[in-house]
C-alpha positions as CSV (number, residue, x, y, z in Angstrom):
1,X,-2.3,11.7,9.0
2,X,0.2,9.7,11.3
3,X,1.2,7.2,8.4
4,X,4.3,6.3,7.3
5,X,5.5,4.0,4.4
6,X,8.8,2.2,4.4
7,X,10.4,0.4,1.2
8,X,12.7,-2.8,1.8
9,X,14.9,-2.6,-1.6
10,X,17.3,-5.3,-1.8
11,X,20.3,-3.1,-2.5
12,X,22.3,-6.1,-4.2
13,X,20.0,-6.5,-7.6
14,X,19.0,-4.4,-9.6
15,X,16.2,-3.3,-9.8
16,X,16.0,-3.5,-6.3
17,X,13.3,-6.3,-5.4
18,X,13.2,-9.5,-4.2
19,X,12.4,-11.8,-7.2
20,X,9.6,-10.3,-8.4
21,X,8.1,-8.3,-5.1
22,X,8.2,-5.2,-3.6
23,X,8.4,-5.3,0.0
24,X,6.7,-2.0,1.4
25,X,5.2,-1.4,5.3
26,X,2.6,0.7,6.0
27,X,3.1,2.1,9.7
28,X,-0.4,3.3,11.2
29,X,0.6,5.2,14.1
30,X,-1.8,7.7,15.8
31,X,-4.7,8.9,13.7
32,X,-4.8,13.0,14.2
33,X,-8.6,14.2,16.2
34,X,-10.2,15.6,13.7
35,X,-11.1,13.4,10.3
36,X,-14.1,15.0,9.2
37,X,-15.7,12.9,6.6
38,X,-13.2,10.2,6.4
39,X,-12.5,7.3,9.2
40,X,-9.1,6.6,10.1
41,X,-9.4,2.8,8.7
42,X,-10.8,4.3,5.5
43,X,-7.6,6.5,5.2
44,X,-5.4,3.2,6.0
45,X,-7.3,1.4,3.0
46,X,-6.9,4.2,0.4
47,X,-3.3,4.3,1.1
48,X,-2.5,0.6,1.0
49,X,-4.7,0.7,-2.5
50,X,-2.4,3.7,-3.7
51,X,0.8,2.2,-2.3
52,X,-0.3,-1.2,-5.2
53,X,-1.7,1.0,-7.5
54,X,1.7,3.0,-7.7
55,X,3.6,-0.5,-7.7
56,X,1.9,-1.6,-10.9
57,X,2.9,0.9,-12.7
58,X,6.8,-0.7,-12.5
59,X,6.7,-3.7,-14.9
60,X,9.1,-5.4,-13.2
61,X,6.9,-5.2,-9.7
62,X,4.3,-8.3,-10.1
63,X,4.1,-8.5,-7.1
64,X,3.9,-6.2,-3.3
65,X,4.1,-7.7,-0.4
66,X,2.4,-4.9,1.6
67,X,2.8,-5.7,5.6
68,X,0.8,-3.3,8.1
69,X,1.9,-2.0,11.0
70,X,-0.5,-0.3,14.0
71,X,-3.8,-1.5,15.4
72,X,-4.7,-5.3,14.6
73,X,-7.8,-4.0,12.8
74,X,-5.6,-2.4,10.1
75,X,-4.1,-5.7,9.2
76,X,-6.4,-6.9,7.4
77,X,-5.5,-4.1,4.3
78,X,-2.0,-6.0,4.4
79,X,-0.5,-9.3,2.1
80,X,0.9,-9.9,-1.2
81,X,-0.8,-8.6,-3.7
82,X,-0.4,-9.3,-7.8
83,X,0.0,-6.1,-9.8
84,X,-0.9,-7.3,-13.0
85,X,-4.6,-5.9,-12.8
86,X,-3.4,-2.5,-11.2
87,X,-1.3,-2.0,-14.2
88,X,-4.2,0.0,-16.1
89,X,-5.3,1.9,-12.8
90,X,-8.3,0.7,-10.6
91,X,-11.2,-0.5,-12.4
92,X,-14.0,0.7,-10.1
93,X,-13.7,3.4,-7.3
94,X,-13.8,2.3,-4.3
95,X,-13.8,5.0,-1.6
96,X,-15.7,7.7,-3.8
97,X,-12.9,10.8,-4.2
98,X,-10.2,11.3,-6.3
């Protein structure tokens, strides 16, 4: 999908975070020609969401810090995030397949 997602772990704590956040980037490179149904941006979205969904389930992750790399209209799917009301899993679907 020309995606690529990098964890920064603080190797000198353990676990690795910084405080309380995980630092993660989310490189959107170059979407492939043929998406079918799905839009590149929607891809990005779902795979930020998953990237804090994932994060929550670590109790000692309250927070990601989720920075986006790739075209300026991806950026908006980046910041810091709390985990707290991923921990259970999403509460509504938001992109319609699981």
């Amino acid at each position: 999908m020309g995606l690529r997602v990098e964890v920064t772990s603080n190797s000198n704590r353990e676990p690795p975070l910084f405080g309380d956040t995980l630092r993660v980037t989310l490189r959107a490179t170059k979407p492939p020609r043929d998406l079918d149904d799905f839009t590149y941006d929607m891809i990005v979205a779902a795979t930020a969401r998953c990237v804090i969904l994932n994060a929550a389930q670590s109790p000692p992750i309250k927070f990601v810090s989720l920075r986006i790399e790739g075209e300026p209209a991806y950026k908006k799917y980046g910041g810091t995030f709390a985990t707290a009301r991923f921990r259970n899993g999403p509460r509504k679907r938001i992109f319609g397949v699981y």
